[in-house]
LUMKE-278266 format. One record per residue: x negated, y, z negated of N, C-alpha, C, CB in turn; residue in three letters. Coordinates in Angstrom, 1 decimal. Each point is the difference from the previous one (the first is absolute). Glycine has a CB too. Layout:
BEGIN
n_xx_n_yy_n_zz_ca_xx_ca_yy_ca_zz_c_xx_c_yy_c_zz_cb_xx_cb_yy_cb_zz_residuo
X_Y_Z_X_Y_Z_X_Y_Z_X_Y_Z_ALA $
...
This chain:
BEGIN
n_xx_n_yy_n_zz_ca_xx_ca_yy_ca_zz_c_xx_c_yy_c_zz_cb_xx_cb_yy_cb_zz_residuo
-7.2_-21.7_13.1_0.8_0.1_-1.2_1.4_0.5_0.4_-2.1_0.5_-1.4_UNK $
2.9_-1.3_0.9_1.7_0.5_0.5_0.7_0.3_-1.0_0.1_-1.3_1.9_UNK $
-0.4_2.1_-3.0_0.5_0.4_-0.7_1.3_1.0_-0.5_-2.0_-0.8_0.3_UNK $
3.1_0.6_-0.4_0.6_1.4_0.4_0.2_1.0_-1.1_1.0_-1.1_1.7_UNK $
-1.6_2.3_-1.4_-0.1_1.2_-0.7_1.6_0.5_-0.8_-2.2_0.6_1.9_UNK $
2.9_-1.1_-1.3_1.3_0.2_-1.2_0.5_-0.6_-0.8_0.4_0.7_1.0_UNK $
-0.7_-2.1_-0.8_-0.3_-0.8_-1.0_-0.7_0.2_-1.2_0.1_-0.9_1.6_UNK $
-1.6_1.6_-1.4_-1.2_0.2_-1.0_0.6_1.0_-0.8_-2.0_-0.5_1.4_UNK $
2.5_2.0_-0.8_0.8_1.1_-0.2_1.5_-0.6_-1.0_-1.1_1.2_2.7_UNK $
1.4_-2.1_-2.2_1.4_-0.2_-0.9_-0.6_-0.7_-1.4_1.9_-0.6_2.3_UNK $
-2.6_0.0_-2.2_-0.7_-1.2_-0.8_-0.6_1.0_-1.4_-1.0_-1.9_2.4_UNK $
0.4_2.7_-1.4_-1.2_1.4_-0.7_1.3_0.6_-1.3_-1.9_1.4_3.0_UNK $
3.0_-0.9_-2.2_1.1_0.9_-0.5_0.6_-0.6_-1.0_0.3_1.1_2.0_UNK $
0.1_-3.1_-2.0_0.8_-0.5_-0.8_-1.1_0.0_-1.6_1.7_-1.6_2.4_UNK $
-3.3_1.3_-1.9_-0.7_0.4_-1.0_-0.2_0.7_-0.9_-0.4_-0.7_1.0_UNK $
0.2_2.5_-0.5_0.3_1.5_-0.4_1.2_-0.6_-0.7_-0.9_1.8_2.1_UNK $
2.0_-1.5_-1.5_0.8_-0.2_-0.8_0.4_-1.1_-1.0_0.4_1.4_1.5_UNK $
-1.1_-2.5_-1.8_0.5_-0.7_-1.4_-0.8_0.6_-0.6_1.0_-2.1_0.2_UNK $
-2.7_2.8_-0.3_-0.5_0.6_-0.8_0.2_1.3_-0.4_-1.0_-1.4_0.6_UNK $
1.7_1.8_0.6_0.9_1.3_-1.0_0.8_-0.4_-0.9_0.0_1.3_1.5_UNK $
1.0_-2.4_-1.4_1.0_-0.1_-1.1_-0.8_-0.3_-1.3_1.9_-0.8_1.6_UNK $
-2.6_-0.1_-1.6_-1.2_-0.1_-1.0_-0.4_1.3_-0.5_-0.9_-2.2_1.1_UNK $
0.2_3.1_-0.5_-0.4_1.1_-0.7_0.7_0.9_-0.7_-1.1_-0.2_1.4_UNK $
2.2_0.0_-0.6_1.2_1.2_-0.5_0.3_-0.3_-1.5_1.4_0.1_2.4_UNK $
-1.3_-1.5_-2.5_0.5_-1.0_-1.5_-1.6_0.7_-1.1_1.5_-3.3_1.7_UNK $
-2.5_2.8_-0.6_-0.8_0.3_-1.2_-0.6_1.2_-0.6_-0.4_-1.7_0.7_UNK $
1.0_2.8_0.0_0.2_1.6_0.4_1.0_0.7_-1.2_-0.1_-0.5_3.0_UNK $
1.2_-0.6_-2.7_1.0_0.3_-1.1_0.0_-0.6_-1.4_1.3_0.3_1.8_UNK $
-1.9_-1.6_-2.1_-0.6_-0.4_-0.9_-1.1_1.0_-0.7_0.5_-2.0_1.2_UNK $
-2.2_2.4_0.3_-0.5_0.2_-1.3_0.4_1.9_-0.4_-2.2_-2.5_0.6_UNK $
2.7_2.8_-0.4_1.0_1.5_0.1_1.2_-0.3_-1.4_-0.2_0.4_3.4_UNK $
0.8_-1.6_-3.6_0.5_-0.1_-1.2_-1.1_-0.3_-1.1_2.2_-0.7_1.2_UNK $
-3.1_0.1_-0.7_-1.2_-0.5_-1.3_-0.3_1.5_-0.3_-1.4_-2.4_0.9_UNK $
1.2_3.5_-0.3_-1.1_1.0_-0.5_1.0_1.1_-0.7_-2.1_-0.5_2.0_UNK $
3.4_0.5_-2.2_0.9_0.1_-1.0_0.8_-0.6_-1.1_-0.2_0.9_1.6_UNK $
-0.6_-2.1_-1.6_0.7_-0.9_-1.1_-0.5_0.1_-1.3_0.5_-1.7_1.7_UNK $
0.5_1.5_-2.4_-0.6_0.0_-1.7_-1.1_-0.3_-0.4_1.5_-0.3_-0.4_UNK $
-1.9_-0.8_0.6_-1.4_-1.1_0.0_-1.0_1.1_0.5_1.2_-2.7_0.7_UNK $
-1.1_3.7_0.6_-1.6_0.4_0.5_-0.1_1.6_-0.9_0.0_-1.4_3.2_UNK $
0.9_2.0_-3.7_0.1_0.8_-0.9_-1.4_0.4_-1.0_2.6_-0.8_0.4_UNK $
-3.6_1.8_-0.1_-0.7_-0.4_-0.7_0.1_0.4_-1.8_-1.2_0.0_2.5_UNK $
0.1_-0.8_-2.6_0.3_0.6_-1.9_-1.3_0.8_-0.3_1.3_-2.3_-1.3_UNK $
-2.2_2.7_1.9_-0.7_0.8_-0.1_-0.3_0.8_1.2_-0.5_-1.3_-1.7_UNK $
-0.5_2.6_1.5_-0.7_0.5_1.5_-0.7_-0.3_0.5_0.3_1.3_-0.2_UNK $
-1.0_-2.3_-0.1_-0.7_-1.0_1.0_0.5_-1.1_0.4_-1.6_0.6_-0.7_UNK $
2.8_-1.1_0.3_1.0_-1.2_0.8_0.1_0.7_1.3_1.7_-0.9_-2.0_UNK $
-2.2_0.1_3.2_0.1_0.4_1.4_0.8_-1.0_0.6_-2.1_1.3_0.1_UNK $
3.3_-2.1_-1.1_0.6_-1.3_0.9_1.1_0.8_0.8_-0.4_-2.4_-1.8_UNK $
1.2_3.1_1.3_1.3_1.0_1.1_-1.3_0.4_1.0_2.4_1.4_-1.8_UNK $
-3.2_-0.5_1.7_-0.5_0.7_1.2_-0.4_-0.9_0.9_-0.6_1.8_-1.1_UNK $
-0.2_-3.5_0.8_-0.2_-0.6_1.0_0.5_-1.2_0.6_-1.3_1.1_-0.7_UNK $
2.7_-1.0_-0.1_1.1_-0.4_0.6_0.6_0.9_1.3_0.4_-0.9_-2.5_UNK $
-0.6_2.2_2.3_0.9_1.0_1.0_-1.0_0.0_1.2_1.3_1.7_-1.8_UNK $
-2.5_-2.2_1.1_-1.3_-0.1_2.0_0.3_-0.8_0.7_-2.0_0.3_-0.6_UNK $
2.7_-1.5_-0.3_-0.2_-1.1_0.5_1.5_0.0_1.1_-1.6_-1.3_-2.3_UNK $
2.7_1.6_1.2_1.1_0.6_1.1_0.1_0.8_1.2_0.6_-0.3_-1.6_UNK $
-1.9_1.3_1.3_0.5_1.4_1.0_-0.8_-1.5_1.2_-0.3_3.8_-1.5_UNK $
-0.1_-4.6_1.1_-1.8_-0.6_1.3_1.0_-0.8_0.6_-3.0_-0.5_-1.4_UNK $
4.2_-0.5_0.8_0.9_-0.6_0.3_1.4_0.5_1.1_-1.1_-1.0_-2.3_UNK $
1.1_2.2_2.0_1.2_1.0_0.2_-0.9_0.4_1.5_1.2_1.3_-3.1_UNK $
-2.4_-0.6_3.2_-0.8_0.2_1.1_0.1_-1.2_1.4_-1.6_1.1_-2.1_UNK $
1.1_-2.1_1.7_-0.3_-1.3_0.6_1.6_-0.6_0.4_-2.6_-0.4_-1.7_UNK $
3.5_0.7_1.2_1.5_0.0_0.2_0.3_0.8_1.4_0.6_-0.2_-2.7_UNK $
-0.9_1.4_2.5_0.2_1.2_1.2_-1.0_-0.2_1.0_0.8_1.8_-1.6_UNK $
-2.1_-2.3_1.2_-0.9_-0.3_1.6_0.9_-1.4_0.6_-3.1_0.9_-0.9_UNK $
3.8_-1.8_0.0_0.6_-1.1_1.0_0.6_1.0_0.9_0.7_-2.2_-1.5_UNK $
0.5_2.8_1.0_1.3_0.5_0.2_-0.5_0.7_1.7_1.2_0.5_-3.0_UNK $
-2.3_0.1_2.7_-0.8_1.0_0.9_-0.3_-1.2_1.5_-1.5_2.0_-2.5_UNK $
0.9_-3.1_1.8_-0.5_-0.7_0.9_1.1_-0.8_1.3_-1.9_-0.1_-2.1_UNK $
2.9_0.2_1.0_1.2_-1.1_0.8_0.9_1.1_0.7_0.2_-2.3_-1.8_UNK $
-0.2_3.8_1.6_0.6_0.5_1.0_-0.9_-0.1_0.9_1.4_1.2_-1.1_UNK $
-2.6_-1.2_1.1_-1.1_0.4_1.4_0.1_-1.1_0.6_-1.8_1.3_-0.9_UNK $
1.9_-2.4_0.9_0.0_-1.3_0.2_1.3_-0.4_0.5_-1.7_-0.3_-1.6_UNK $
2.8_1.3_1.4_1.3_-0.4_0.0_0.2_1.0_1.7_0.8_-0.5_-3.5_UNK $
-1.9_1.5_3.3_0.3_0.8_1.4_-0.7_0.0_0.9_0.8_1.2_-0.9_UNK $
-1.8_-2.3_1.1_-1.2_0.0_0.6_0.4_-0.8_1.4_-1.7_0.3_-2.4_UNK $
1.2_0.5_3.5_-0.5_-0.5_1.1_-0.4_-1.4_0.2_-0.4_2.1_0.2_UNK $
0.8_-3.1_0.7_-1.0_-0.6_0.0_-0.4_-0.2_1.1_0.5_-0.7_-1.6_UNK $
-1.5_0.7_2.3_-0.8_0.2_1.3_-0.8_-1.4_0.5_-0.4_2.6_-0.6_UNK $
0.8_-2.6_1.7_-0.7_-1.1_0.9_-1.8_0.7_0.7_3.2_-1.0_1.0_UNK $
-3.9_0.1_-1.1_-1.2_0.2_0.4_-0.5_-0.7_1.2_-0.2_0.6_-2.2_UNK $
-0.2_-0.1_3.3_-0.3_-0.6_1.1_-1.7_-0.2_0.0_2.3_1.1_1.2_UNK $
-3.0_-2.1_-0.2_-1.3_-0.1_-0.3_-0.5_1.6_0.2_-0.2_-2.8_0.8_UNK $
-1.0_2.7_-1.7_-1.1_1.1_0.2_0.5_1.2_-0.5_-0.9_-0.9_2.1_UNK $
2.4_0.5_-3.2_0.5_1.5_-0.3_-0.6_-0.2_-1.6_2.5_0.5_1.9_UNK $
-3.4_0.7_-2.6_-0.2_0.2_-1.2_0.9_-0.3_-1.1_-1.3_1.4_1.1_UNK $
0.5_-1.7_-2.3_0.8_-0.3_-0.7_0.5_1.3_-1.1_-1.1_-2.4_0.7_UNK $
2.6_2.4_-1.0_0.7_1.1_-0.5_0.7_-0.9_-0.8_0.1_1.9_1.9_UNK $
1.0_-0.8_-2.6_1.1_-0.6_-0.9_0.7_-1.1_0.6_0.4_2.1_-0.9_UNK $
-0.1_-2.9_-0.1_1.1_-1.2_0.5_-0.7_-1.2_1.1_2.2_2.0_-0.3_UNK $
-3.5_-1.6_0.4_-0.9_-1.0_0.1_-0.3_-1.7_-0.2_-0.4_2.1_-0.3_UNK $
0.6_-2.9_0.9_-0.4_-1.5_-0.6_-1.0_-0.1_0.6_1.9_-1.2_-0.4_UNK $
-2.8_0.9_-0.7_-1.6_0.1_0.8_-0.5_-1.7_-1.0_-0.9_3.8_0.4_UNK $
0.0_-4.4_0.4_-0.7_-1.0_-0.1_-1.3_0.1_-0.3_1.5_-0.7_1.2_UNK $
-2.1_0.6_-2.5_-2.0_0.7_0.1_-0.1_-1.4_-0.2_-0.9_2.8_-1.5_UNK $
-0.5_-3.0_1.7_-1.3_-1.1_0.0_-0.9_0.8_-1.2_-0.2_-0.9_2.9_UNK $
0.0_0.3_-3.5_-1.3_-0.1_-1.3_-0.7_-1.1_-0.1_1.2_1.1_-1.3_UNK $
-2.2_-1.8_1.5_-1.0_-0.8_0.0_0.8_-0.7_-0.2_-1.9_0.8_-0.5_UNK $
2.5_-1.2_1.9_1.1_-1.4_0.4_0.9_0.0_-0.9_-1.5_-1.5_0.9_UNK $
2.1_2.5_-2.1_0.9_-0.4_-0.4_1.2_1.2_0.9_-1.4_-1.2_-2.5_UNK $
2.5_0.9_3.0_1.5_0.9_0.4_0.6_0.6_-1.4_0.8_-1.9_2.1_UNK $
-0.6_3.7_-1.7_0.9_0.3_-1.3_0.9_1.0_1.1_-1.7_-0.1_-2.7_UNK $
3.3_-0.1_2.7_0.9_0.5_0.5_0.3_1.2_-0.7_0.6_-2.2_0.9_UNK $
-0.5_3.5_0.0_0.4_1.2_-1.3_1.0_0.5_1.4_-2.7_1.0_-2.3_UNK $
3.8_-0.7_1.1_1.0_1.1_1.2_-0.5_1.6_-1.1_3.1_-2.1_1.1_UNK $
-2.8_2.8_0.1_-0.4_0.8_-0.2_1.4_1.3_-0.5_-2.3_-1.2_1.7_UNK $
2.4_1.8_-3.0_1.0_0.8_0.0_-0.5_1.3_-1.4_2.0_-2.4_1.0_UNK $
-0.9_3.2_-0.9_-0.2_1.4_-0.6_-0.1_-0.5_-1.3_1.3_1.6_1.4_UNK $
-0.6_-2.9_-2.1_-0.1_0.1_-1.5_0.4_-1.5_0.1_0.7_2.6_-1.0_UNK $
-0.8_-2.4_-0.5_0.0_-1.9_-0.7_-1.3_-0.4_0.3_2.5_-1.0_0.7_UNK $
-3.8_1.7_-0.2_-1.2_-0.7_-0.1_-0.8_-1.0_-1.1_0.2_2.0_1.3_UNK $
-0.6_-3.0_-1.0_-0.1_-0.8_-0.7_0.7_-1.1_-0.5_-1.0_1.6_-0.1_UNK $
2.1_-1.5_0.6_1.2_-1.1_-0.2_-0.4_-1.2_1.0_2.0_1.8_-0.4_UNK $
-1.4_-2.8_-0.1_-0.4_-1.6_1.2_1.4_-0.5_-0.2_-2.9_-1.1_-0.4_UNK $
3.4_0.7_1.9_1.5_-0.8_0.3_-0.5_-1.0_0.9_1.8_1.8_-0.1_UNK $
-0.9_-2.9_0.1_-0.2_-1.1_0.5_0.7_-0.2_0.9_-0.7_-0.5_-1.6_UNK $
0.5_0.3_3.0_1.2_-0.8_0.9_-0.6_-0.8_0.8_1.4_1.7_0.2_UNK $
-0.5_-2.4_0.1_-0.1_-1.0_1.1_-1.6_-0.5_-0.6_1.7_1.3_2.5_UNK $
-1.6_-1.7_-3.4_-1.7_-0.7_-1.2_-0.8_1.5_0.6_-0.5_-3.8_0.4_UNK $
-0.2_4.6_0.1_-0.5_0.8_0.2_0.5_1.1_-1.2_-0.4_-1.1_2.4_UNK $
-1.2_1.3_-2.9_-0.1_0.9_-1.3_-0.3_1.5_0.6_-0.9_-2.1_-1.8_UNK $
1.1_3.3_1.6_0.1_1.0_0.8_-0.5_1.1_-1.0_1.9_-1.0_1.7_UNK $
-2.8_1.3_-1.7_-0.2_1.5_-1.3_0.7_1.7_0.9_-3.2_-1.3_-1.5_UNK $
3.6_2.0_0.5_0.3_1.2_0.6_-1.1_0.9_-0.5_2.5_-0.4_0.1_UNK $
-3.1_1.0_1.1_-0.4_1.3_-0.1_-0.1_0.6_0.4_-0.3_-0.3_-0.5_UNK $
0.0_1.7_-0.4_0.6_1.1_0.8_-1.4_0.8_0.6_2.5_0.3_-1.7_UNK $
-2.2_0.6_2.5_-1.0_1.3_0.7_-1.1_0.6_-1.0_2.2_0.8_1.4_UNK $
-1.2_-0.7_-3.0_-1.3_0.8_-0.4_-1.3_-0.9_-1.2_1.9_2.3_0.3_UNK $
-1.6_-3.6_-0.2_-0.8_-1.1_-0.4_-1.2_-0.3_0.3_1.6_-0.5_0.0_UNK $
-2.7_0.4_0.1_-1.2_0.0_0.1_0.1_-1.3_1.6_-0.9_0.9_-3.3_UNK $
1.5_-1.7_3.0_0.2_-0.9_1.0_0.9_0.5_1.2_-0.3_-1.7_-1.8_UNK $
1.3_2.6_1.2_1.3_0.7_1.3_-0.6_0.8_0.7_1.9_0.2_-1.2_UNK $
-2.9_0.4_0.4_-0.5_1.1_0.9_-1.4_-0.6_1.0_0.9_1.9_-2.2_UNK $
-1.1_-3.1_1.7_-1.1_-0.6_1.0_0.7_-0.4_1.2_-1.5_-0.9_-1.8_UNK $
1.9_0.7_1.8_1.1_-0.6_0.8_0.7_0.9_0.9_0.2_-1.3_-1.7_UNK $
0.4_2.3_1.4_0.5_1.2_0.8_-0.8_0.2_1.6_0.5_1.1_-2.7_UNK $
0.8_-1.2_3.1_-0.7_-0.1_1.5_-0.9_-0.6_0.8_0.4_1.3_-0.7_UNK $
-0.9_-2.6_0.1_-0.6_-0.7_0.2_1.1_-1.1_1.4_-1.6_0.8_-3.0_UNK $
1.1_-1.8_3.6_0.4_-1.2_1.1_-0.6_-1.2_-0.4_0.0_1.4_1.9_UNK $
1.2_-2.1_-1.2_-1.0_-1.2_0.0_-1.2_-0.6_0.6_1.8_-0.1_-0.5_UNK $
-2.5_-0.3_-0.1_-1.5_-0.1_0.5_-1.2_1.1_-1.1_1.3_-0.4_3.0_UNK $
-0.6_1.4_-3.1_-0.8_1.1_-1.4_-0.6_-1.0_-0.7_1.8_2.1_-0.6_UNK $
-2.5_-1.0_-0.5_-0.6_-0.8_-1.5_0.1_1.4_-0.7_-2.0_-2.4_0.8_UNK $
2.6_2.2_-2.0_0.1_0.8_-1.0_-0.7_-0.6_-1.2_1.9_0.8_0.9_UNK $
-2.8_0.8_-1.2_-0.8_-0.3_-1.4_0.4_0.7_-0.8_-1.8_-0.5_0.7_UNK $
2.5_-0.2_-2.1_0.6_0.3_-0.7_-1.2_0.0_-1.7_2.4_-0.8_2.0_UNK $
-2.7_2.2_-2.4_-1.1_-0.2_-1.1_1.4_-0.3_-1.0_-2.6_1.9_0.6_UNK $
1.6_-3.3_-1.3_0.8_-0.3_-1.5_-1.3_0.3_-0.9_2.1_-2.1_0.6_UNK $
-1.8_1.7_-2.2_-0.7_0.2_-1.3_-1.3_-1.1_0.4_2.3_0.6_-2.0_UNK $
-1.9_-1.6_3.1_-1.5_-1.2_-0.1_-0.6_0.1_1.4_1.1_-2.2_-1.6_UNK $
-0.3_3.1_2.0_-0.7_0.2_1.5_0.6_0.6_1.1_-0.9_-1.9_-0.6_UNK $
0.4_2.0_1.9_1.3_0.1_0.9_0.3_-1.3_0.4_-0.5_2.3_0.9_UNK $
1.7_-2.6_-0.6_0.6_-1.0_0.9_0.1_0.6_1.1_1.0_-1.1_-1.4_UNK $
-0.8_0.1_2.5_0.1_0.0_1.4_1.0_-0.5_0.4_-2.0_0.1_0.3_UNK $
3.4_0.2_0.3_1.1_-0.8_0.4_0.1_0.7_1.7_1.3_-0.4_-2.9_UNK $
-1.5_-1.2_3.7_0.6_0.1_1.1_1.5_-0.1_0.2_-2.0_-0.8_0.4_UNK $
1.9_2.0_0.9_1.9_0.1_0.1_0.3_-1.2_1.3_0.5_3.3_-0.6_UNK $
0.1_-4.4_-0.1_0.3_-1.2_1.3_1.2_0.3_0.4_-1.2_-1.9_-0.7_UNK $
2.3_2.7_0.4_1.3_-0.2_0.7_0.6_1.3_-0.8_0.2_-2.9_0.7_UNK $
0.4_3.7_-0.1_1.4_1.5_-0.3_1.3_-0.7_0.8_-1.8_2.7_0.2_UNK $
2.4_-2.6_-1.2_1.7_-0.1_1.0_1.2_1.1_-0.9_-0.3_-3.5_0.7_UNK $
């Protein structure tokens, strides 16, 4: 796999950031909804302002974990891995699952995100994921069992770079 990790990293960051501009809009949106005339209630059981203002504070939140994510991402190391060296942050790792390949780099945040390069689809995850943490320290040649809701899976580690 010849992938290059600053590529995925730039790709990762141009993402973060158009969904932060998106959030921010819908942050400030729904933050004007839950003071507008219209959500005003007319009785004490009208709860449309108060769950207008959840919905903003949840939007306003999810705004600041980008913000959080793309400085981390914006200061992060990126490390070369030689054979037989465990797998850590900033990881490109290659698993096997019953002959299917899933490529994960490995990083502090944005877990759960998928970028695309060079046709190669790449999920991020991080250390404290049920999958990151199987993974942790692990070589190539390992097998990590990762318990999910239907079972455990078993992913062989075929390649770290």
């Amino acid at each position: 796999m010849q992938l290059d990790k600053q590529a995925l990293l730039k790709e990762l960051r141009a993402r973060l950031s158009e969904e932060l501009a998106t959030m921010a809009r819908i942050a400030s949106e729904a933050a004007a909804a839950a003071s507008h005339e219209e959500n005003k209630p007319e009785n004490d059981k009208d709860m449309r302002s108060t769950e207008a203002s959840y919905i903003a504070r949840g939007q306003a939140e999810r705004a600041r974990e980008l913000e959080r994510s793309l400085a981390l991402l914006g200061a992060i190391y990126v490390r070369a891995f030689a054979d037989g060296d465990g797998i850590a942050a900033t990881a490109l790792v290659t698993l096997v699952h019953r002959g299917a390949k899933l490529v994960c780099f490995v990083l502090p945040a944005a877990g759960g995100q998928r970028v695309k390069v060079g046709g190669t689809e790449v999920q991020v995850v991080t250390p404290t994921s049920p999958l990151g943490a199987a993974l942790m320290g692990l070589s190539e040649g390992d097998e990590a069992e990762v318990p999910t809701p239907q079972g455990t899976k078993v992913y062989e580690v075929e390649s770290v770079v």
